[in-house]
C-alpha positions as CSV (number, residue, x, y, z in Angstrom):
1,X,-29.5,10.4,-4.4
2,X,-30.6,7.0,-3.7
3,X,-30.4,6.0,-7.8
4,X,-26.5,7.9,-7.8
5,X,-25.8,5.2,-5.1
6,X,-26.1,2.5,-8.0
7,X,-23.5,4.2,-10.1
8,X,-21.3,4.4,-7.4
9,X,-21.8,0.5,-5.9
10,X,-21.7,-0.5,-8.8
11,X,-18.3,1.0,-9.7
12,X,-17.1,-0.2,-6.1
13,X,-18.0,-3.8,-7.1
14,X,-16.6,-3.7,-10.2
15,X,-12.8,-2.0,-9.0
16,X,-13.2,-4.4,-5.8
17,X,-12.8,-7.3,-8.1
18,X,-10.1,-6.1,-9.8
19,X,-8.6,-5.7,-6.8
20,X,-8.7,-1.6,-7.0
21,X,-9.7,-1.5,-2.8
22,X,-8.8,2.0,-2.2
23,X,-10.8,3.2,-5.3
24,X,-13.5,1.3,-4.7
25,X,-13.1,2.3,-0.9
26,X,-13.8,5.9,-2.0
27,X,-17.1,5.3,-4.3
28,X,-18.5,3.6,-0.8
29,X,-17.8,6.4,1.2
30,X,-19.6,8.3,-1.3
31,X,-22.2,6.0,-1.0
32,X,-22.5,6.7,2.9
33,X,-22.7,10.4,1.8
34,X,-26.0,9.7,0.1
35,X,-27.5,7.8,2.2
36,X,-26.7,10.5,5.2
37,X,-27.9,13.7,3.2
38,X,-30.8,11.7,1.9
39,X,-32.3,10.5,5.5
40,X,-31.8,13.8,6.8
41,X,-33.5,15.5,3.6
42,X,-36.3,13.3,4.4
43,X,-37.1,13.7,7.9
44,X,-36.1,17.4,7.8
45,X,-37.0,18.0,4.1
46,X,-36.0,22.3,4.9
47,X,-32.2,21.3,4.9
48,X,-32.9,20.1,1.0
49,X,-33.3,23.9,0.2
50,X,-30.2,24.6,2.0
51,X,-28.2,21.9,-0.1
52,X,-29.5,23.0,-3.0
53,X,-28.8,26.7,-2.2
54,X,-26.3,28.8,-3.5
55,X,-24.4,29.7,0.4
56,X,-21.6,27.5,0.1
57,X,-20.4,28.9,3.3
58,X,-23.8,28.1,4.8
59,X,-24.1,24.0,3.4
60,X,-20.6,23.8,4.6
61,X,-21.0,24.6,8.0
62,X,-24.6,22.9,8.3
63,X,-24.3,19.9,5.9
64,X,-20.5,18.2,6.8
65,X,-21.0,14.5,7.1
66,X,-20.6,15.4,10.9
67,X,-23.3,18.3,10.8
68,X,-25.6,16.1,8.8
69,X,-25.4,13.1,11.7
70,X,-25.9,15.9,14.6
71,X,-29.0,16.4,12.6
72,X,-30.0,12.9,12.7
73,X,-29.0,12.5,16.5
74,X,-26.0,10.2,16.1
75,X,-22.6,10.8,17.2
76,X,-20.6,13.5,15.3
77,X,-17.4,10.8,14.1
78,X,-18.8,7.5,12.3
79,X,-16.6,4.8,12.2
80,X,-17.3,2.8,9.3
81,X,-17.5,6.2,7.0
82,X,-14.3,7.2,8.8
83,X,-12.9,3.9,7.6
84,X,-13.6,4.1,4.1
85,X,-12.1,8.2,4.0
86,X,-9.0,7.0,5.7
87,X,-9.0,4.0,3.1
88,X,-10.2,5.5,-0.1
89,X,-10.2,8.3,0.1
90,X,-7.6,10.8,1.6
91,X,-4.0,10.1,0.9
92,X,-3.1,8.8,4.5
93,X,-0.2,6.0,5.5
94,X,-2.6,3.9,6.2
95,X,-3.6,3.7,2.4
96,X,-0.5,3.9,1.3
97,X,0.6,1.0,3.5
98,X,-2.1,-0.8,1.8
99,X,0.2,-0.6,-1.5
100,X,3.7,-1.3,-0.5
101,X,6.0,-4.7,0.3
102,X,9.3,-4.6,1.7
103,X,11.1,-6.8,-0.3
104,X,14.4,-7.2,1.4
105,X,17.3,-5.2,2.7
106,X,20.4,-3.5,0.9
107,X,23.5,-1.5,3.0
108,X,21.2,-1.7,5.5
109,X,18.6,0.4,4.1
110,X,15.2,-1.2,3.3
111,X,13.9,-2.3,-0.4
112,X,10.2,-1.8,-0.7
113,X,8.1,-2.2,-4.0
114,X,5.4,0.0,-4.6
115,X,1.7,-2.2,-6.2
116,X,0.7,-0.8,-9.4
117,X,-2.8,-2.3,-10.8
118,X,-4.5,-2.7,-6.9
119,X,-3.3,-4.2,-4.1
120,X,-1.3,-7.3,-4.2
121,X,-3.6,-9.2,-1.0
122,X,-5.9,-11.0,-1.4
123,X,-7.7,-10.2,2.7
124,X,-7.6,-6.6,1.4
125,X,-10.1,-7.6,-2.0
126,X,-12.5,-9.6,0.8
127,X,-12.6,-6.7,3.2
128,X,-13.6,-4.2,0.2
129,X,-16.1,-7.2,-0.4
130,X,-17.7,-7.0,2.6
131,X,-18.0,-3.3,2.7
132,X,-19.9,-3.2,-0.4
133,X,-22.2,-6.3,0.8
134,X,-22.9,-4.0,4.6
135,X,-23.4,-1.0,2.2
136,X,-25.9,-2.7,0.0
137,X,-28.1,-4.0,2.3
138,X,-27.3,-0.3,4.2
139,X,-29.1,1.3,1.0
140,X,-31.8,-1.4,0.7
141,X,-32.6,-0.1,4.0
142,X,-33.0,3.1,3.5
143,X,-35.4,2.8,0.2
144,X,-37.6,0.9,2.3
145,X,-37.5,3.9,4.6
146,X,-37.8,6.8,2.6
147,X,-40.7,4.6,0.2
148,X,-42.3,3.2,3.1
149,X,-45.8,4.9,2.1
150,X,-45.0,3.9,-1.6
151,X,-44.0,0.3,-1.2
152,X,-46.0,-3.0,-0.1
153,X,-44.4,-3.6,3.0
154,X,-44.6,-7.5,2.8
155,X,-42.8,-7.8,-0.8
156,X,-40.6,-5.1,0.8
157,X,-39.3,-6.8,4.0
158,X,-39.6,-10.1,1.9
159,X,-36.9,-8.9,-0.2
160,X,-34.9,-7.7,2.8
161,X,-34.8,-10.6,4.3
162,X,-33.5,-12.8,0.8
163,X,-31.3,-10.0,0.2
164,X,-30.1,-10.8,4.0
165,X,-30.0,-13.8,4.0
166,X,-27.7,-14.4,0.6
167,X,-25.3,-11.6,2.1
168,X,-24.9,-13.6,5.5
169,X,-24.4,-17.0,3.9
170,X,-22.3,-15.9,1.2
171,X,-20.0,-13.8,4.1
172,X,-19.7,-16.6,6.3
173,X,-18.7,-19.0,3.8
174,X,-16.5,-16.8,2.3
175,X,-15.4,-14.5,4.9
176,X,-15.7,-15.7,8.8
177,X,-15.3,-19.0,8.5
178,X,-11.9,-19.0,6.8
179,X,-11.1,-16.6,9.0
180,X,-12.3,-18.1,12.5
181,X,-10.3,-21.3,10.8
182,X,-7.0,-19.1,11.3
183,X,-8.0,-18.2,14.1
184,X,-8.7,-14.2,13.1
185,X,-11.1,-12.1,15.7
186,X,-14.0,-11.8,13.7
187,X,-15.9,-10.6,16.6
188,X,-17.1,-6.8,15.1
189,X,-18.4,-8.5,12.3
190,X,-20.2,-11.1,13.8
191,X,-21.6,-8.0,15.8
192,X,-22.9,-6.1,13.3
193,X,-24.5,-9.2,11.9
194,X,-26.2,-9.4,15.2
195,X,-27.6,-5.9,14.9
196,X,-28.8,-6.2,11.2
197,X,-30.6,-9.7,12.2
198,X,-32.8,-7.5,15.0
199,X,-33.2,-4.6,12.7
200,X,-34.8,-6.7,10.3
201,X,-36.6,-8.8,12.6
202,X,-38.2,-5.0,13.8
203,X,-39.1,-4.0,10.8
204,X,-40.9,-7.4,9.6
205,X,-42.3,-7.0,13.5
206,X,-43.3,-3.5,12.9
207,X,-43.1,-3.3,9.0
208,X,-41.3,0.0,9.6
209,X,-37.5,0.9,9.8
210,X,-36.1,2.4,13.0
211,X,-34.0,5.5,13.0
């Protein structure tokens, strides 16, 4: 699962840049998936057999993304997943308002034009951007985790914390300066920030990764 989660940020990265956001939207939610299914396999390694089981009715029931993050102790609705399934991908308004410009009025009816070849903003490509930067760093994470035994803990929080610190330079040069410039809340991202500085600082602390 966690080598499928290359494939798939990989093909985020690559539609994100060609301005393909819902697409790429959807191969980060799948991302998520893994990440969920893989955490929970390895603290509760018995719900691997049920996955790989033939009851569909059975890994339906147990192993929904919600089921999975009961499992894991964490509240049943995630927001940043459900972002990326409204986003990328179930056909909602919101998605499709993602797509479409009005471009004037005509007998008093609207005139909209419908994007073909991505979306035609620009603040949509650098919010895909950053979703792939959290996720990244979300996997790295999780390796460290699941390989804790198997990896040297200094080269492994080492390479956290470049990894870290290149993904919070590059976002506030890119992404929250402009954006505190125009005087956009950037609040929730400045938050999470927050929260990945002290997880890291735990885990170089502790050398392990909390729950």
């Amino acid at each position: 699962m966690l080598y499928w989660t290359v494939d798939e940020l990989t093909a985020a990265f690559y539609l994100a840049e060609r301005k393909y956001t819902t697409q790429a939207d959807g191969h980060l939610r799948t991302v998520h998936d893994l990440l969920e299914k893989a955490e929970l396999f390895f603290h509760q390694p018995a719900w691997a057999d049920v996955w790989a089981g033939g009851d569909k009715k059975r890994i339906l029931a147990e192993l929904s993304p919600g089921g999975i993050r009961k499992k894991l102790g964490r509240p049943k609705f995630d927001p940043v997943y459900g972002f990326f399934t409204e986003l990328g991908t179930h056909g909602t308004w919101e998605a499709l308002r993602k797509r479409v410009t009005q471009t004037g009025k005509k007998e008093d009816r609207a005139q909209v034009a419908m994007r073909i070849g991505g979306t035609p903003w620009d603040s949509e490509v650098e919010m895909v951007v950053v979703g792939c930067i959290f996720t990244v760093f979300s996997t790295l994470l999780l390796i460290v985790k699941v390989y804790d035994a198997r990896l040297h803990r200094r080269e492994a929080t080492a390479i956290l914390r470049a990894r870290f610190e290149q993904a919070r330079e590059f976002l506030r040069e890119h992404f929250l300066d402009p954006q505190e410039r125009e005087g956009i809340d950037t609040s929730a991202l400045t938050e999470t920030l927050r929260k990945l500085t002290l997880e890291l600082e735990a885990i170089e602390r502790t050398g392990k990764v909390s729950n």
